[in-house]
C-alpha positions in Angstrom: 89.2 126.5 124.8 88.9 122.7 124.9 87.1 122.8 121.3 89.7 125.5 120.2 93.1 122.9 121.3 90.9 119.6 119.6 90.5 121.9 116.3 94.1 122.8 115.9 95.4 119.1 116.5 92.8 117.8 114.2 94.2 120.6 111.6 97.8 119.6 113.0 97.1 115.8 111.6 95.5 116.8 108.4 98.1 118.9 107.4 100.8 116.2 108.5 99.0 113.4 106.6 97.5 111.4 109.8 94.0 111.9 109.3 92.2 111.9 105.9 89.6 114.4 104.2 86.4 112.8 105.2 87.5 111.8 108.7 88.3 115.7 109.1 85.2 116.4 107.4 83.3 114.4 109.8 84.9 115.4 112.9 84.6 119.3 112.5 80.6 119.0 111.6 80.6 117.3 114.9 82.4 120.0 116.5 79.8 122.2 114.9 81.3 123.9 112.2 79.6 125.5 109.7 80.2 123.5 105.7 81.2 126.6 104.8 84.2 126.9 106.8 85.5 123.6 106.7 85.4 123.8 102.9 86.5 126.9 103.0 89.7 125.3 104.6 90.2 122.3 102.8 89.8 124.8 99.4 92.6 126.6 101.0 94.5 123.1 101.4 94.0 121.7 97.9 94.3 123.5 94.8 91.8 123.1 92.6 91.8 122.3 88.9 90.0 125.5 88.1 92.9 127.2 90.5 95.6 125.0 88.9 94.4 126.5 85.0 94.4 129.6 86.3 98.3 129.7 87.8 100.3 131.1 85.1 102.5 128.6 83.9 106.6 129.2 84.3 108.4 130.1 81.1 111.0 128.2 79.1 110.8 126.3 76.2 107.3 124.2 76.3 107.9 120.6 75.9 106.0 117.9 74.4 106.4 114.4 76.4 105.0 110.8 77.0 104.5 109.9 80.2 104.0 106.0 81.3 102.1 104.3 84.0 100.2 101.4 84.7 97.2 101.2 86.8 97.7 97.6 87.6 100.4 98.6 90.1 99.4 100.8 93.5 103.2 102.2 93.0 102.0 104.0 90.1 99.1 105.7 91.4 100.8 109.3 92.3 100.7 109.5 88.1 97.1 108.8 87.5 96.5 111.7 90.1 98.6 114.1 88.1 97.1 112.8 84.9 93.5 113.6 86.8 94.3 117.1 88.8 96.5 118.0 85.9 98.4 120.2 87.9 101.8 119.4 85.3 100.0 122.6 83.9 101.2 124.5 87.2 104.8 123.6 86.4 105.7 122.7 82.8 106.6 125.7 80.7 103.1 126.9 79.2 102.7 125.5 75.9 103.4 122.2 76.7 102.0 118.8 76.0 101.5 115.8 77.5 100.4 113.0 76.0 100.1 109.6 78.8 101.3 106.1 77.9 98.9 103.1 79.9 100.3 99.8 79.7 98.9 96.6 82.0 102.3 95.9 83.1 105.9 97.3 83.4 108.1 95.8 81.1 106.1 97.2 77.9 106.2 100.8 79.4 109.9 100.1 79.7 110.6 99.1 76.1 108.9 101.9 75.0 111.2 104.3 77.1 113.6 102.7 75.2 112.0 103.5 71.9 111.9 106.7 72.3 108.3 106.5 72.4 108.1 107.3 76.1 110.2 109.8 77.5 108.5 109.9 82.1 107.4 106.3 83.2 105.8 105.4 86.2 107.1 101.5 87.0 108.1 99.1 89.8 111.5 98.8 91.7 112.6 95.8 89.4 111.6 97.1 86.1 112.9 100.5 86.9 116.3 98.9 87.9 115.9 96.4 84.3 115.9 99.5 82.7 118.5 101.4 83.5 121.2 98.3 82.6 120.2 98.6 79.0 122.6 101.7 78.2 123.5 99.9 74.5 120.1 100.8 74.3 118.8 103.8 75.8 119.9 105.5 79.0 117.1 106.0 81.5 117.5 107.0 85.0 115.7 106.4 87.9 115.1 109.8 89.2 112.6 109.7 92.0 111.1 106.7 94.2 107.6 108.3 94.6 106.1 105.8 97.0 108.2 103.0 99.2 107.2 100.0 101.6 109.7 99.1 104.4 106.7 96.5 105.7 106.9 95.0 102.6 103.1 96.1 101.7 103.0 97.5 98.6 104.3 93.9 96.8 105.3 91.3 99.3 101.7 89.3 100.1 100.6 85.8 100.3 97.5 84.1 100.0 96.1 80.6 100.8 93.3 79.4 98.9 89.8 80.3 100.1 89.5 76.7 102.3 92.5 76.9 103.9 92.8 76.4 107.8 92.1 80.2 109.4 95.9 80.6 110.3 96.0 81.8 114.1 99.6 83.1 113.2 102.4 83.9 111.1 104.4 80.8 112.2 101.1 78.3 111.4 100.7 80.0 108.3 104.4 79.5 107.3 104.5 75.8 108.3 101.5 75.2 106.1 102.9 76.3 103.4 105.5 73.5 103.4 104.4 70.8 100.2 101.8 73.3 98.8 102.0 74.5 95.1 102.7 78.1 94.5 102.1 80.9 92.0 104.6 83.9 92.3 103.8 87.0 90.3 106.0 87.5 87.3 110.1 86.1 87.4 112.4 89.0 88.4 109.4 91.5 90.1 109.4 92.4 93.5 107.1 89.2 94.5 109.7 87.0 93.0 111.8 89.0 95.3 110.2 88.3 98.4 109.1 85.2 97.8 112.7 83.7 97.2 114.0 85.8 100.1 110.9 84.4 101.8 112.5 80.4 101.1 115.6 81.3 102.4 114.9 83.5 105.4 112.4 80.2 106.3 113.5 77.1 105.1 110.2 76.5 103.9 109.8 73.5 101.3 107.1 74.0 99.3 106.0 70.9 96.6 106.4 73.6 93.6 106.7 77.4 92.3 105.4 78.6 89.2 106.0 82.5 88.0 103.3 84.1 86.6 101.1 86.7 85.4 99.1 87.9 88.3 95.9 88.1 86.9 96.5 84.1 86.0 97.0 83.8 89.8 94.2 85.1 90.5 91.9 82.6 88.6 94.0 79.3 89.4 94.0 80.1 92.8 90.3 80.5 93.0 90.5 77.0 91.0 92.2 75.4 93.6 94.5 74.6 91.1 97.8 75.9 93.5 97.8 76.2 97.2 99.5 79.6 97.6 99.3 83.0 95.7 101.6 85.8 95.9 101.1 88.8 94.8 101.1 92.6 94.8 98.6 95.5 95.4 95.7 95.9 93.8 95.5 92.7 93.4 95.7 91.2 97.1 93.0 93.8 97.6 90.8 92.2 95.0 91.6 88.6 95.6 90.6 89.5 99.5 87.2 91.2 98.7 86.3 89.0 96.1 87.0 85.8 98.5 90.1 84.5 96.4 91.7 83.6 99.0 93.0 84.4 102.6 95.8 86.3 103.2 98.7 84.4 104.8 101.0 87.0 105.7 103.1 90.2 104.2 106.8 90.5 104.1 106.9 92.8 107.2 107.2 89.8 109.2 110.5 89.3 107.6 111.5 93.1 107.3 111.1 93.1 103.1 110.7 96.7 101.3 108.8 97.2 97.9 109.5 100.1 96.5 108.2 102.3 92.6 110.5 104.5 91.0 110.1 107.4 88.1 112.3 106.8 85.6 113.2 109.4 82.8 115.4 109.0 79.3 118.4 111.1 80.3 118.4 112.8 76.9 115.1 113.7 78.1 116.7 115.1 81.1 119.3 116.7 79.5 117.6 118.7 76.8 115.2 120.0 79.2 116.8 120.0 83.1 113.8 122.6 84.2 111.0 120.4 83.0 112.2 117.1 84.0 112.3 118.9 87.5 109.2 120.5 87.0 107.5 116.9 86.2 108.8 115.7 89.9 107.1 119.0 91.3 103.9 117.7 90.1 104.6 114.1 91.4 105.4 115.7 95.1 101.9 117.9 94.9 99.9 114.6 93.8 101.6 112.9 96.6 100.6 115.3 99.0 97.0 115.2 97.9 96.9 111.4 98.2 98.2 111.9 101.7 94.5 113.7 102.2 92.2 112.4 100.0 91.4 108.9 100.0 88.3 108.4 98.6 89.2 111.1 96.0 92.4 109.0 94.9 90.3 106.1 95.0 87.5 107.0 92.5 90.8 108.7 90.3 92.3 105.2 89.9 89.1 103.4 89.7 88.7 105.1 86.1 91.6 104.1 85.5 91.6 100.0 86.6 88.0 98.4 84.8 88.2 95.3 86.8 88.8 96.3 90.0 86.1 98.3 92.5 86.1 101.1 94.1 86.3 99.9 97.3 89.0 97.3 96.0 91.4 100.3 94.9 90.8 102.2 97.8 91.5 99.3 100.1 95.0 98.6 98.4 96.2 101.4 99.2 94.7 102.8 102.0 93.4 99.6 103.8 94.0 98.3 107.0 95.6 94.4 106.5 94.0 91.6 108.1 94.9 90.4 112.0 97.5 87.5 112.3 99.1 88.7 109.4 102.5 90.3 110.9 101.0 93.4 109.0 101.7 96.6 110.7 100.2 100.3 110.2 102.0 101.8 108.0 101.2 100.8 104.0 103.1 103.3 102.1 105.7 106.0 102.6 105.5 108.9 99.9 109.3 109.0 100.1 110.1 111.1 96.8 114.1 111.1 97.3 116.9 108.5 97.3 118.1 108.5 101.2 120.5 105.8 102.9 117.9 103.0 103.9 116.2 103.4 100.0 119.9 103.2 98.6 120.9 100.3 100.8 117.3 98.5 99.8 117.8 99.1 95.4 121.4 97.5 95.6 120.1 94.5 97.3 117.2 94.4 94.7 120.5 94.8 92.1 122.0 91.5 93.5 118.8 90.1 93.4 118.2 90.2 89.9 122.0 89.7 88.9 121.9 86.4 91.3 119.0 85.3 88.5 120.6 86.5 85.6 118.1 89.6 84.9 120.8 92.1 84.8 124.7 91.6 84.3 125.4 94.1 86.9 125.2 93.3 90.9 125.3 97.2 91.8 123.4 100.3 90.6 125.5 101.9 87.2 126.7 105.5 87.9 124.3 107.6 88.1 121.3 105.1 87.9 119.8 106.5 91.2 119.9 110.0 89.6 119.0 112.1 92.8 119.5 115.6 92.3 116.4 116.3 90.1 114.3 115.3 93.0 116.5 116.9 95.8 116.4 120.1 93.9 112.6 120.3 93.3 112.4 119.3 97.4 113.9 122.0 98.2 112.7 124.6 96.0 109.4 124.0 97.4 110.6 124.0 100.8 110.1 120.7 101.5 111.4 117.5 102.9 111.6 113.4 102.3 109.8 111.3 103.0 106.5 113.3 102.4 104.2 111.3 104.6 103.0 107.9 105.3 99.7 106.2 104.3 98.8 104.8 107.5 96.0 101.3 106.5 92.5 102.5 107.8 89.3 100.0 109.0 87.3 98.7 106.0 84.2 100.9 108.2 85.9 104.3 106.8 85.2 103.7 103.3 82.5 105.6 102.0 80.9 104.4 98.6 
């Protein structure tokens, strides 16, 4: 009986996202289950790709479409997993084609979206929000926010250089900072966000700040060249297991949220309503899986990001942060849908970039946050937002 109650709370937190594949895995082979059964289960759980060719696909009109996304940003990763399970195959009307659009940063995914050239993008809260202020230009909508941070650990994280003083807390860490030079990733992204919010919340003086490209970060900060580097995930993975630097602190400390958004053309949208929903089905199935499958997401992305390890991409997103860091457990919420905390968090990100001059508009235009594509495909899968939360896991359960 005890064995019995253990089994069905371990099956309780797989199916609810709080424990991942191979710690299930692990647990029922000590409870002396037979490999058989457990995979028999977990096949049950998890589609396949041979069971995802073999579901008939929903009629309508096929479509063909681009879809963007760009590996260098954890918020993007519930695309490469439906670019890898291709389970769009499940849900777009049979005969369609998708063809996939893999840029290095936001903003060229976006101009293409505006070309015509890309109709689905995969981008972060700031370039999503860029986006859909060009209407002269093209009107895109930002129709689902597939993952979401409200401990500001998905883009809100700084790093000392590697001989800093080991901070013994938050408050040391902040006070240091005062007279140091600073890199901030990229003017107008959601590290330029938190880092100005970071100034004011803080008074913090530091001697300088300099915006750019992450990957430039990366090497001047191993150069000793500035004191500080903030930056967003994978990269504050990478610059922690590569020793870059040492991680200061995240924005949870001073209650920041990151957020990514999918973002369609609305003629897109409006020529085919079924498939635009039926794209967001296929984001909410890949979400689940990443809810599950850790190491599995993590060897997706990896072909994905050259650069970057395996244990690199699996630790930026499914990582546990380091101590004295005013981290906390959760990393990511799978949120999916527009509710009242994620609307009150993208209209401050719209002051934000109007205060700088990246957007004439201090508020989202009508119908920017275009909800009802994802609220229908929720519910006609009987399901609800958020999805789940990626809770950070010790380095010790990552399995090469």
């Amino acid at each position: 009986m005890e064995h019995k109650d253990e089994l069905g709370k371990m099956i309780t937190d797989f199916e609810s996202g709080r424990m991942d594949r191979r710690t299930f895995i692990k647990r029922a082979g000590m409870m002396g289950l037979a490999l058989s059964s457990i995979g028999g289960f977990l096949s049950s759980m998890t589609p396949s790709n041979e069971a995802l060719a073999q579901t008939p696909a929903p009629a309508g009109k096929p479509v063909n479409v681009t879809v963007g996304f760009f590996p260098t940003w954890v918020g993007a990763w519930s695309g490469v997993v439906v670019k890898h399970l291709d389970n769009w195959k499940k849900y777009l009307p049979a005969g369609s084609k998708v063809d996939w659009d893999i840029q290095t940063a936001g903003p060229p995914m976006a101009a293409n979206m505006m070309a015509g050239k890309t109709q689905i993008g995969y981008m972060g809260d700031m370039p999503g929000i860029v986006a859909s202020t060009k209407r002269d230009i093209a009107d895109l909508r930002m129709v689902a926010i597939n993952m979401y941070s409200d401990t500001g650990q998905m883009c809100s994280e700084a790093f000392a250089r590697i001989d800093a003083p080991d901070f013994k807390s938050v408050a040391e860490a902040v006070e240091w900072l005062n007279g140091k030079k600073i890199a901030v990733a990229q003017k107008g992204g959601c590290a330029d966000k938190f880092f100005s919010t970071f100034l004011k919340k803080t008074g913090a003086k530091p001697e300088s700040v300099q915006l750019l490209d992450p990957t430039i970060i990366k090497t001047t900060l191993q150069a000793k060249k500035v004191d500080v580097g903030v930056v967003f995930q994978p990269h504050a993975a990478q610059i922690m297991a590569e020793g870059i630097g040492k991680m200061m602190f995240t924005g949870s400390t001073w209650a920041m949220n990151d957020g990514s958004v999918i973002v369609m053309r609305k003629d897109f949208i409006d020529q085919n309503p079924e498939a635009a929903k039926a794209w967001l089905k296929a984001d909410i199935e890949a979400s689940l899986f990443m809810l599950k499958n850790p190491h599995e997401v993590a060897e997706m992305v990896a072909k994905e990001l050259p650069g970057f390890t395996l244990k690199e991409v699996w630790s930026a997103l499914y990582g546990q942060y380091p101590p004295n860091t005013g981290s906390q457990e959760n990393n990511v919420i799978l949120q999916e849908a527009f509710d009242d905390k994620v609307v009150a968090y993208m209209n401050d990100a719209f002051q934000f970039l109007n205060s700088i001059g990246s957007i004439p508009v201090d508020k989202p235009l009508p119908g920017a946050l275009y909800g009802e594509l994802i609220d229908a495909a929720l519910k006609e899968m009987d399901l609800k937002a958020p999805l789940g939360t990626i809770r950070g896991l010790p380095l010790s359960e990552f399995k090469a």
